[in-house]
C-alpha positions as CSV (number, residue, x, y, z in Angstrom):
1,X,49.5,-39.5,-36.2
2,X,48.2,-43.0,-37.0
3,X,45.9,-43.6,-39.8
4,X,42.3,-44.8,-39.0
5,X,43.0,-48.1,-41.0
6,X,45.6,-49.2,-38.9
7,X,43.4,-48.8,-35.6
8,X,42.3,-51.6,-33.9
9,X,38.5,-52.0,-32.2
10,X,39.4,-50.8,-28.8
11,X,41.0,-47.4,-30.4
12,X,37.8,-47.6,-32.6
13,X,35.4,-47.8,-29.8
14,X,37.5,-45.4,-27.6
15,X,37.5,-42.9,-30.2
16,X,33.8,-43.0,-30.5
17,X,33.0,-42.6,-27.1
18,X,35.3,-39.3,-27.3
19,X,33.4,-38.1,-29.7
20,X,30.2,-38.6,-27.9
21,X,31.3,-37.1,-24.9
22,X,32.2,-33.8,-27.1
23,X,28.9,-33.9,-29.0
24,X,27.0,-34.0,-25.6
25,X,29.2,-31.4,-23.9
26,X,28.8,-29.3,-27.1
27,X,24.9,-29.7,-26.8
28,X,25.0,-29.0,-22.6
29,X,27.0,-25.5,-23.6
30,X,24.4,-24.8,-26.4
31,X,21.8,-25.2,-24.0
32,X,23.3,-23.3,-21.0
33,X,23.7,-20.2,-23.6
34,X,20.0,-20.4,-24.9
35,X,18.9,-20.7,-21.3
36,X,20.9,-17.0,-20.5
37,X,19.2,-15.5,-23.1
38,X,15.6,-17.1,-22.5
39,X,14.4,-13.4,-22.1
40,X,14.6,-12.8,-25.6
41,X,12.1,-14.9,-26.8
42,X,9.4,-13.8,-24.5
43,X,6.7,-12.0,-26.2
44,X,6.5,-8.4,-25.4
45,X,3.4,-8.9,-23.8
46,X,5.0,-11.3,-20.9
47,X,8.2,-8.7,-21.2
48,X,5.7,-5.5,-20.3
49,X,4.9,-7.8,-17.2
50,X,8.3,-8.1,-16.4
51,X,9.3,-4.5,-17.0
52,X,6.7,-3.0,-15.0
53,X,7.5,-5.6,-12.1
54,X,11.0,-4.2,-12.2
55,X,10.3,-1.0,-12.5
56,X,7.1,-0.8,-10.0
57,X,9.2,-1.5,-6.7
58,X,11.8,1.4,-7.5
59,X,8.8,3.9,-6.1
60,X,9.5,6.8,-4.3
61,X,12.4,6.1,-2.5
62,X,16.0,7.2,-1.5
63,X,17.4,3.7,-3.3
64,X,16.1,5.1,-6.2
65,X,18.5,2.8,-9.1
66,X,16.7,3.9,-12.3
67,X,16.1,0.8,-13.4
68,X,13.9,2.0,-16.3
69,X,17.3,3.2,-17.8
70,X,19.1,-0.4,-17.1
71,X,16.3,-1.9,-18.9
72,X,16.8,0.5,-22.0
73,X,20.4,-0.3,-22.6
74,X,20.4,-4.0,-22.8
75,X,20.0,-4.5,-26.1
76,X,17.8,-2.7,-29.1
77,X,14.7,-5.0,-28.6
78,X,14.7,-3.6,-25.4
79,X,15.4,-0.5,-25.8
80,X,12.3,-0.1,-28.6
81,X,9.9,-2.1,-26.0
82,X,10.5,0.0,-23.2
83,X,10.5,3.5,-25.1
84,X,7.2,2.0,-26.4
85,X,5.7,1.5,-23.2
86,X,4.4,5.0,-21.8
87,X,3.0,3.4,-18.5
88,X,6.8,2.8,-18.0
89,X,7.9,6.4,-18.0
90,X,5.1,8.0,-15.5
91,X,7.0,7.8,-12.5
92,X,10.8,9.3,-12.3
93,X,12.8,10.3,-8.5
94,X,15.8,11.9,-8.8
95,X,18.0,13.2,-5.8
96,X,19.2,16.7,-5.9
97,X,23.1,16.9,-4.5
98,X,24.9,20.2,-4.6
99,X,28.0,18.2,-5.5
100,X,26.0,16.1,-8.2
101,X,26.7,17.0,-11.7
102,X,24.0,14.4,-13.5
103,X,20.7,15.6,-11.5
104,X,19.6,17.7,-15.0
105,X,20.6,15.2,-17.7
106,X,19.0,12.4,-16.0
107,X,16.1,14.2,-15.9
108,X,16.7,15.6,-19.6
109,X,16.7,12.0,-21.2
110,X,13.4,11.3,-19.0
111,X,12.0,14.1,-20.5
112,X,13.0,13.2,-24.0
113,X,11.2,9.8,-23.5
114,X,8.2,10.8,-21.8
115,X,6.7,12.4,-24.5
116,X,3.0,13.4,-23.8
117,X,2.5,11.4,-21.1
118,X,1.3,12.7,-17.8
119,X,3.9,11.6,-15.1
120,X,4.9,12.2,-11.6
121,X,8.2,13.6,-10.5
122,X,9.9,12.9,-6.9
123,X,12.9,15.3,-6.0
124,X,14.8,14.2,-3.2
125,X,17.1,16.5,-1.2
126,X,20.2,16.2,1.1
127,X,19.4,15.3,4.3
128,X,22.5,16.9,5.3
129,X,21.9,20.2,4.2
130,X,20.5,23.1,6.0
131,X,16.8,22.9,6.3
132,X,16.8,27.1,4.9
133,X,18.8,26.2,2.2
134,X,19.2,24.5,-1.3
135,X,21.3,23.8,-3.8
136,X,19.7,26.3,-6.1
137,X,21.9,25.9,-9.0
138,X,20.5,22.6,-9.2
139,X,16.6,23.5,-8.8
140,X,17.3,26.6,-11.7
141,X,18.2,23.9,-13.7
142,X,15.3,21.4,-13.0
143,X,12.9,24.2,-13.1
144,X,14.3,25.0,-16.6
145,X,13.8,21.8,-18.3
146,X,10.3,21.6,-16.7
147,X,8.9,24.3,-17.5
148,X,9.8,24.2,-21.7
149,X,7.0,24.6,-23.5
150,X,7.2,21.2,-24.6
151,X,6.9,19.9,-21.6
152,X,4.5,22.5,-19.9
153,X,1.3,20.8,-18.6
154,X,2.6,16.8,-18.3
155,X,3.8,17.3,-14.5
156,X,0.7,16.2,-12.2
157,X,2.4,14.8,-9.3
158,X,5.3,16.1,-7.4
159,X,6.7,15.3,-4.7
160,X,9.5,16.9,-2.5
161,X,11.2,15.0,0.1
162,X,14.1,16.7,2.3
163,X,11.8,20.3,2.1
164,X,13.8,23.6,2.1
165,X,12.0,27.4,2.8
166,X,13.9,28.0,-0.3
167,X,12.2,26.3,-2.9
168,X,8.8,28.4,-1.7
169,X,8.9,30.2,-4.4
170,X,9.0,28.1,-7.2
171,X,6.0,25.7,-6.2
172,X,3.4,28.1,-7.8
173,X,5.2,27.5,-11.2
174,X,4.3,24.6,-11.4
175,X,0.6,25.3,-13.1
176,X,-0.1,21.5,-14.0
177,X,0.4,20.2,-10.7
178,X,-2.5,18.4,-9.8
179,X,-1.0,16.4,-6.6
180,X,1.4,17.6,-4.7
181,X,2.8,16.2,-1.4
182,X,5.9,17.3,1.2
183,X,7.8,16.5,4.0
184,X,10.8,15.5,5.3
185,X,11.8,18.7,7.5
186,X,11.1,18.9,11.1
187,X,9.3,21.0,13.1
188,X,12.5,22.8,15.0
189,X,12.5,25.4,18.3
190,X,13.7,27.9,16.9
191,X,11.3,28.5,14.0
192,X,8.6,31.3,14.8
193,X,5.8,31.2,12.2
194,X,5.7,34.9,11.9
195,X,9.1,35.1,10.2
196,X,8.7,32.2,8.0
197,X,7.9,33.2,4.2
198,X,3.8,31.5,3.7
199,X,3.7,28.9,0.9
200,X,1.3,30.1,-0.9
201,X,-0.3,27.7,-3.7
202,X,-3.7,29.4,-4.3
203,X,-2.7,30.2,-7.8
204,X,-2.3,26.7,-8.8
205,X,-6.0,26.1,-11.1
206,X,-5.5,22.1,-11.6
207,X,-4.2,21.6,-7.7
208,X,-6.6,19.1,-6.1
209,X,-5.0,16.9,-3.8
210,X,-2.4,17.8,-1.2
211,X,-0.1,15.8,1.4
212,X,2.0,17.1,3.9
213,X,4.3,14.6,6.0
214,X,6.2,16.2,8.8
215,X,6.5,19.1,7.1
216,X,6.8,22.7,9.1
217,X,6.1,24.2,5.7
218,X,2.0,23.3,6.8
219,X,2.4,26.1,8.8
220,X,0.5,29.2,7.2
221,X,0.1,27.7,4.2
222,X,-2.4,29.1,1.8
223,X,-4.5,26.7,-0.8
224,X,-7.2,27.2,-3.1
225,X,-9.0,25.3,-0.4
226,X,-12.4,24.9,-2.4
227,X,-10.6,22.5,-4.8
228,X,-8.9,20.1,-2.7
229,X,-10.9,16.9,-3.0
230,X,-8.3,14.6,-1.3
231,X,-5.7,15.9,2.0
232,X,-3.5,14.2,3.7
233,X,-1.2,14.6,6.7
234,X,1.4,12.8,8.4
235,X,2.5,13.8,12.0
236,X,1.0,17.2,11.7
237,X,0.1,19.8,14.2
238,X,-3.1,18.2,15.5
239,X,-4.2,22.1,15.3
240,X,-3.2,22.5,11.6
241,X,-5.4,19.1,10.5
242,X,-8.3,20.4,12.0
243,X,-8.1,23.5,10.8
244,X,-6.7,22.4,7.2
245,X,-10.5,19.6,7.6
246,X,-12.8,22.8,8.1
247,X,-11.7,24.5,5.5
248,X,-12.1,22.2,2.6
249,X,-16.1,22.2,1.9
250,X,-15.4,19.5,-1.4
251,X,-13.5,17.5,0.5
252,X,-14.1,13.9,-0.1
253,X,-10.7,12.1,1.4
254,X,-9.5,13.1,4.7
255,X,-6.2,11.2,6.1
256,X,-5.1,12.1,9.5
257,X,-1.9,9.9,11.2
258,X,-0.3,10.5,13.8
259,X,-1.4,14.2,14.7
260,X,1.1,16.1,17.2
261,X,1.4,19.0,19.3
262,X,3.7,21.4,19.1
263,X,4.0,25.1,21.1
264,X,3.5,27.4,18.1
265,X,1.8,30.7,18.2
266,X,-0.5,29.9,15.4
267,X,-4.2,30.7,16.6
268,X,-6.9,29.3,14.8
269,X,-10.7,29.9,14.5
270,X,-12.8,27.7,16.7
271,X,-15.1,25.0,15.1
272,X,-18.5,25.8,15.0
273,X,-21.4,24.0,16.2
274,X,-22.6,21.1,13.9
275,X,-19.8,21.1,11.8
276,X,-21.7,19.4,8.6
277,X,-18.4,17.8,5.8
278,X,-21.4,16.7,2.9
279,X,-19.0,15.4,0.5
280,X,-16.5,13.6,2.9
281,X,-16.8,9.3,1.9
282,X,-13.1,8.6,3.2
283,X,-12.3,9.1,6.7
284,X,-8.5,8.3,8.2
285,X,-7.9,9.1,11.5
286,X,-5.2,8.6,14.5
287,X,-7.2,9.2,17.7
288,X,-6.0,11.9,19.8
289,X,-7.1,12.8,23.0
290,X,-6.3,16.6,22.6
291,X,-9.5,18.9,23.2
292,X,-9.6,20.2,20.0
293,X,-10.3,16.7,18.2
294,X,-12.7,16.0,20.9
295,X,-14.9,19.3,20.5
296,X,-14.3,18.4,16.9
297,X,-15.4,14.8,16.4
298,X,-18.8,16.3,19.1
299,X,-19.7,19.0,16.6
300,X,-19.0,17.2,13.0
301,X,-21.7,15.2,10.7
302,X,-20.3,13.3,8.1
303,X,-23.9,12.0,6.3
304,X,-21.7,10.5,3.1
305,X,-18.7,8.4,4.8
306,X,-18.9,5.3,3.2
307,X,-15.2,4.5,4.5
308,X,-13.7,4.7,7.7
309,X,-10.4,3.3,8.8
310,X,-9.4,4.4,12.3
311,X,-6.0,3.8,14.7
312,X,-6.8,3.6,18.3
313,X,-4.1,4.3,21.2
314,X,-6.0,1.6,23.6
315,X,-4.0,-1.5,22.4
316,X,-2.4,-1.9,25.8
317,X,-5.5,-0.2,27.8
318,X,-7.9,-2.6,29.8
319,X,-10.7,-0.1,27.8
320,X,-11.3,2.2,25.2
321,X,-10.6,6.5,26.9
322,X,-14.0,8.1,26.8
323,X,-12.9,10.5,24.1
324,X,-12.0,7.7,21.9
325,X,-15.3,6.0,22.6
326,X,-17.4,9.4,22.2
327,X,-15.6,10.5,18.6
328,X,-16.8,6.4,17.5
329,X,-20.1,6.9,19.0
330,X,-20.6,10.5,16.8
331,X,-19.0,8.7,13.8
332,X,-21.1,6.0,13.2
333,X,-24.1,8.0,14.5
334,X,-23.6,10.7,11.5
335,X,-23.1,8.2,8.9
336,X,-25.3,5.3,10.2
337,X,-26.9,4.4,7.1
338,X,-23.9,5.2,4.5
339,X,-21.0,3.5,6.5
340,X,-20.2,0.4,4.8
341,X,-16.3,-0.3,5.6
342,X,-14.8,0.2,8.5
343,X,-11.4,-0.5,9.2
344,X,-9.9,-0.6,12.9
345,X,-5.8,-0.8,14.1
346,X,-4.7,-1.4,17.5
347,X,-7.8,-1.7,19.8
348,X,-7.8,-2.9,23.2
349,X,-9.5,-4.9,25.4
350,X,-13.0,-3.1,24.1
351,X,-16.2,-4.6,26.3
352,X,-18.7,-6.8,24.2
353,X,-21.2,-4.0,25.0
354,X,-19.2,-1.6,23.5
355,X,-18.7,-3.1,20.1
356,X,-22.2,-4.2,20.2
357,X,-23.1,-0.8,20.5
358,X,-20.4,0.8,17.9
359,X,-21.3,-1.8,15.2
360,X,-25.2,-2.2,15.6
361,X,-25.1,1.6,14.2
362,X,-23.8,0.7,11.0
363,X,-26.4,-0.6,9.2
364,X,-24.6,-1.3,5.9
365,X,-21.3,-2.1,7.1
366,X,-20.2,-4.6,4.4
367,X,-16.4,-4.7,5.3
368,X,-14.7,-5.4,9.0
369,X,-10.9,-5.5,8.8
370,X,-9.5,-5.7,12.2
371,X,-5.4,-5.0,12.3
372,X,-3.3,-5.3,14.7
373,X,-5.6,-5.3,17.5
374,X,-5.7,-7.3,20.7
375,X,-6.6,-10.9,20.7
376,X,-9.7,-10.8,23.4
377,X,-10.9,-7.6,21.2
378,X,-11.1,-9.7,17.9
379,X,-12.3,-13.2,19.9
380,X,-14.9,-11.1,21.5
381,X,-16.0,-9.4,18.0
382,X,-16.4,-12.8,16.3
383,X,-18.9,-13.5,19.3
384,X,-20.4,-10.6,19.0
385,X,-20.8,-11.7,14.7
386,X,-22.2,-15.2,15.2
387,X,-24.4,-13.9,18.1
388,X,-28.5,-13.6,16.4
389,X,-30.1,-11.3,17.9
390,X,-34.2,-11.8,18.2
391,X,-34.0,-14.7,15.7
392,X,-32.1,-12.3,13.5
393,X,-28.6,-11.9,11.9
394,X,-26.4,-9.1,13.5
395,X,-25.1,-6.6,10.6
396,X,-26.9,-9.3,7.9
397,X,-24.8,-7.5,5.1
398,X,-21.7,-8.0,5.9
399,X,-19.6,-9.6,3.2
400,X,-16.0,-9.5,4.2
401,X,-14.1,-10.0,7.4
402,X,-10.5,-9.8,7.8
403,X,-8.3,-10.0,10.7
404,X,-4.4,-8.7,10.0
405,X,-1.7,-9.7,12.6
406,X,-3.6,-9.7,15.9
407,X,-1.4,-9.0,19.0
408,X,2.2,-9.7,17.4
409,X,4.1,-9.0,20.3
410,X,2.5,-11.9,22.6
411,X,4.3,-14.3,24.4
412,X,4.3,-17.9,21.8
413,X,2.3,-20.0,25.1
414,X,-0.6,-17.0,25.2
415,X,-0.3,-16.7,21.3
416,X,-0.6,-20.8,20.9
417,X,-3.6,-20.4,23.3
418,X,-5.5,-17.5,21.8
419,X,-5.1,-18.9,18.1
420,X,-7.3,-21.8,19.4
421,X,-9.6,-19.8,20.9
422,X,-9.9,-18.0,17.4
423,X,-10.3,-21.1,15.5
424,X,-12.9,-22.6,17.8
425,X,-14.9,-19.3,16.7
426,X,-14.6,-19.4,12.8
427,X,-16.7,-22.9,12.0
428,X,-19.6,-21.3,14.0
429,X,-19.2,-17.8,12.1
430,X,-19.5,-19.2,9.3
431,X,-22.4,-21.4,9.8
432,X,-24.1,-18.4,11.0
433,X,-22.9,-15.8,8.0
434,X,-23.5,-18.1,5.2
435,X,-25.7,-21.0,6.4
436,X,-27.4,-21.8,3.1
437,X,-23.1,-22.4,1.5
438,X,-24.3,-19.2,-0.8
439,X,-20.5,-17.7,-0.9
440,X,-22.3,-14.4,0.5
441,X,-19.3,-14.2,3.0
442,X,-15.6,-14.6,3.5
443,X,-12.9,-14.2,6.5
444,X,-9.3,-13.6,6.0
445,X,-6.8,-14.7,8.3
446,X,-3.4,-12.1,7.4
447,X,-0.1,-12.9,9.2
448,X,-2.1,-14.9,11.8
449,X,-0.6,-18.5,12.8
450,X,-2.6,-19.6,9.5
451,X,-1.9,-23.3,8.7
452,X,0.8,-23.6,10.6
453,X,-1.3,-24.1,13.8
454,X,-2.4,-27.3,13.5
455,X,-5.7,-25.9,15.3
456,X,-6.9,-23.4,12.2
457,X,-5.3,-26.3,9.5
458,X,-7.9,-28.4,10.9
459,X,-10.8,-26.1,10.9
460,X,-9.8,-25.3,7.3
461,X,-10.0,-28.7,6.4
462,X,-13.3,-29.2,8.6
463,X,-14.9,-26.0,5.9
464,X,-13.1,-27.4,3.0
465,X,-15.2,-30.8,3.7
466,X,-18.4,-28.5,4.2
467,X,-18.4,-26.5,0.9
468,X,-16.9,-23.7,2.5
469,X,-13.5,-23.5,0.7
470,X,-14.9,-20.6,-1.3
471,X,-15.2,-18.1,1.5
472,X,-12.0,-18.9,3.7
473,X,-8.2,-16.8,2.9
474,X,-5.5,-18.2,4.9
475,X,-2.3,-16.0,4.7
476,X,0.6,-16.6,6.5
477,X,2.9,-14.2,5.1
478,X,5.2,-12.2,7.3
479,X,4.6,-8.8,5.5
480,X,0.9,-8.2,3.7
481,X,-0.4,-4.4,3.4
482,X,-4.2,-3.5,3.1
483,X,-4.3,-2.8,0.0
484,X,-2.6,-6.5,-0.6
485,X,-5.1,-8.5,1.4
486,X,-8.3,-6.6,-1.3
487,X,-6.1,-7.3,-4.1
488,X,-6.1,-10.7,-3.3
489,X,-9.3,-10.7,-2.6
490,X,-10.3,-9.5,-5.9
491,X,-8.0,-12.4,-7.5
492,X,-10.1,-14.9,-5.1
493,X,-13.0,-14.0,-6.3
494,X,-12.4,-15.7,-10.2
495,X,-11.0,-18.7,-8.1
496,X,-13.3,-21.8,-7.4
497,X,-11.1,-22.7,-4.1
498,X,-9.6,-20.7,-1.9
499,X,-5.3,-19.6,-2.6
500,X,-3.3,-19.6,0.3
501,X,0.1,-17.6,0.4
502,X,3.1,-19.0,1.9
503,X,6.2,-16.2,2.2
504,X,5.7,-15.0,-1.3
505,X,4.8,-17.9,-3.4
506,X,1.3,-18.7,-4.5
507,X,-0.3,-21.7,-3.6
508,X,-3.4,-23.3,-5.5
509,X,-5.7,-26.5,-3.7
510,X,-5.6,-28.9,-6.4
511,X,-7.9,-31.7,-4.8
512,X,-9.9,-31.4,-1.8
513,X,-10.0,-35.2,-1.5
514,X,-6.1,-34.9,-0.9
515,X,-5.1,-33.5,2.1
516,X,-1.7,-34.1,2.4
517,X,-0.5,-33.5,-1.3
518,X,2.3,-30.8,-1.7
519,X,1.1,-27.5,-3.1
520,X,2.2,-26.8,-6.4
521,X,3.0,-23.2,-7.7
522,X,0.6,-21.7,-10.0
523,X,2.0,-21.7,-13.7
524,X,1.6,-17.9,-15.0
525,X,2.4,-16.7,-11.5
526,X,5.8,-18.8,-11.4
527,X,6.6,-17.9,-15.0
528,X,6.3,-14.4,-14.7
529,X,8.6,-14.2,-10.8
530,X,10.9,-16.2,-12.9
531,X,11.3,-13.8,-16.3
532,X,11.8,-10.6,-13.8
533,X,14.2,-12.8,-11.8
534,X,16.9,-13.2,-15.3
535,X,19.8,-11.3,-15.4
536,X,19.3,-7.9,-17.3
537,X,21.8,-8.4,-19.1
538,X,21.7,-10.4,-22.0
539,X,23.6,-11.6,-24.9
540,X,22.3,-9.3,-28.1
């Protein structure tokens, strides 16, 4: 090897730049390994954020990957966060598999964890076995660990997906239950309802809110019905959710989707005359044009419904069925003075007299949210808004309107047409809501063409220039729930311009004097998709 003295300047020079080139690639690799294990320096505060955004889209569902568990064996820093965090361990499904050996101990090392906190458990059943049967090896087991004295009075919600006759009698064991909700069998021919075993739950003292989902166990059933403060049903016997409503006098949530018929030999009692429901505020209802739910919706009087969100079968009908329009005209006449949100999916072409009529009656309605309904129905509604009668305003306490999605399945010429027609409406509406620029109203526009149409990006910009930026929420997002449209409306709220969602990134308006300037993504917001979005696996 030659000695140093003996180089000459170009070794000299060439050996430097070597050197260099290792110090920076040193550095680079440094940097790349901080940059894996970024996670670790987040405070736990950020990390609870993370964790519960991990853990919070796990659910009830089939998928189910634990995730809660992943997040506990990364390392001990996580391991102590997350056994620290009790909203973490409130929520656990786990399948039940005759051939499945790890259904107990998976739920053993929840249990361990859980401590005193009150959580909900999710037991989900082959879909493949028989609909009499279970895997009762497997429920002895579950029931065991549950009902330890130690753990005796944390259970509050359960649910039970894949429902067998079996398990019948171990639902009134349960004594802490306060929720409980099934499904997931079908209604089949061959069952006859006077050889099926009752579920009977009348024994259960904390039970007050009860969901059944296509469940044939609804059938006979037997529930300390002066307790239930909150029922819901999902493609039931339209027979059963009337009879299950008239039984409940405490009632205060009623949900009702997609009610069915079905040739059982169940008889029920007939609804009396005046039906009066005192304590019902929250009303969910699929219209059905089966007598029974007419003679019901002519006899009942609901005088505290403060909420009512109701799916209509007209969406391809010129007009609304009589039925339908006589169980709206007996709604909103019962609860005329206490009816302050009402939210409406799939109407049809609905005459301007008829939503005149329907909406004049509510004389507190604050909230109008308008999903998934034809595009004359909701043009013809914002007329019907900015209209003034006798020098006054029509329904002068409204605050909110949102339109979700209207008429998805239109042709993109008729869609391009009717979003004009919509925009053409808004700068009027508003002018007419909040004339005085007092931020006393707002209109969200959910999965509509949003700023994409070049028509509503103009009238945006035409209420931006007008101090009306406030009240406006443009969404374009493909998928957006109810409940995601008022969350973000709470969020709005605190802001001093109006967010606009594009797919699932946040957008802020930084400067209303810029037009054209590219959106940037709000700081916390990005931060926080970025933590959840590291690997879960990092160096300890």
């Amino acid at each position: 090897m030659r000695d140093m003295n003996n180089l000459d300047d170009n070794d000299k020079n060439l050996r430097a730049v070597v050197l260099k080139c290792w110090e920076e690639e040193k550095e680079n690799e440094e940097n790349d390994n901080n940059s894996k294990v970024s996670t670790q320096v987040l405070p736990p505060e950020l990390l609870s954020v993370v964790f519960l955004y991990v853990c919070a889209e796990e659910s009830f569902a089939r998928n189910n990957r634990h995730s809660i568990f992943l997040l506990a064996s990364v390392c001990s820093y996580w391991r102590a966060l997350v056994l620290g965090m009790t909203f973490l361990w409130s929520r656990l499904t786990l399948t039940v598999n005759p051939n499945s050996q790890g259904d107990p101990s998976v739920l053993q090392y929840f249990l361990d964890n859980v401590k005193q906190t009150p959580f909900a458990l999710c037991l989900l059943f082959s879909q493949k076995q028989e609909y009499f049967s279970v895997p009762l090896g497997r429920m002895s087991a579950i029931e065991a660990l549950l009902l330890k004295d130690r753990n005796r009075g944390k259970l509050e919600t359960l649910r039970i997906e894949g429902f067998s006759l079996a398990l019948c009698g171990y639902l009134p064991r349960f004594q802490s239950i306060c929720r409980l909700e099934i499904g997931g069998i079908p209604y089949l021919n061959y069952w006859q309802p006077d050889s099926l075993q009752p579920l009977d739950l009348s024994n259960l003292a904390g039970l007050n809110q009860v969901e059944f989902y296509s469940s044939g166990c609804s059938l006979g059933v037997v529930m300390p019905w002066t307790q239930i403060t909150s029922l819901t049903l999902k493609s039931e016997d339209i027979y059963v959710c009337v009879f299950f409503f008239t039984q409940c006098p405490n009632l205060q949530e009623f949900h009702c989707f997609s009610p069915l018929k079905f040739n059982t030999r169940v008889s029920y009692p007939e609804i009396v005359d005046n039906f009066t429901s005192e304590k019902v505020e929250n009303l969910s209802w699929t219209s059905n044009p089966e007598q029974k739910c007419v003679t019901l919706f002519s006899r009942l009087r609901l005088p505290s419904l403060r909420s009512l969100q109701w799916y209509s079968r007209s969406y391809r009908m010129s007009d609304i069925r009589p039925d339908e329009a006589s169980a709206l005209h007996n709604l909103f006449s019962s609860s005329a003075f206490t009816l302050s949100c009402f939210r409406l999916h799939n109407a049809g072409s609905w005459t301007i007299d008829f939503i005149k009529t329907i909406l004049s009656r509510a004389k507190n309605l604050r909230v109008l949210h308008l999903t998934k309904c034809n595009y004359k129905f909701v043009i013809d509604t914002l007329f019907v808004l900015r209209h003034e009668p006798d020098g006054g305003t029509f329904l002068p306490l409204l605050e909110t309107l949102i339109i979700q999605e209207p008429e998805g399945s239109i042709r993109p010429s008729e869609r391009e047409r009717q979003e004009i027609q919509l925009a053409s409406h808004i700068i009027p509406i508003f002018q007419t809501r909040d004339p005085e620029k007092k931020k006393s109203f707002s209109l969200q526009l959910s999965q509509t063409a949003g700023l994409h149409s070049k028509d509503m990006r103009t009238v945006y910009n035409a209420l931006r220039s007008e101090g009306y930026a406030f009240n406006i929420w443009v969404d374009s997002a493909m998928t957006c729930s109810v409940k995601e449209v008022l969350e973000r409306e709470r969020w709005k709220k605190g802001m001093r311009n109006a967010p606009m969602v594009s797919g699932t990134h946040w957008y802020t308006s930084r400067n209303d004097e810029d037009e054209d300037q590219d959106w940037g993504d709000e700081p916390s917001t990005r931060l926080i998709r970025e933590a959840a979005c590291c690997s879960l696996s990092p160096t300890t």
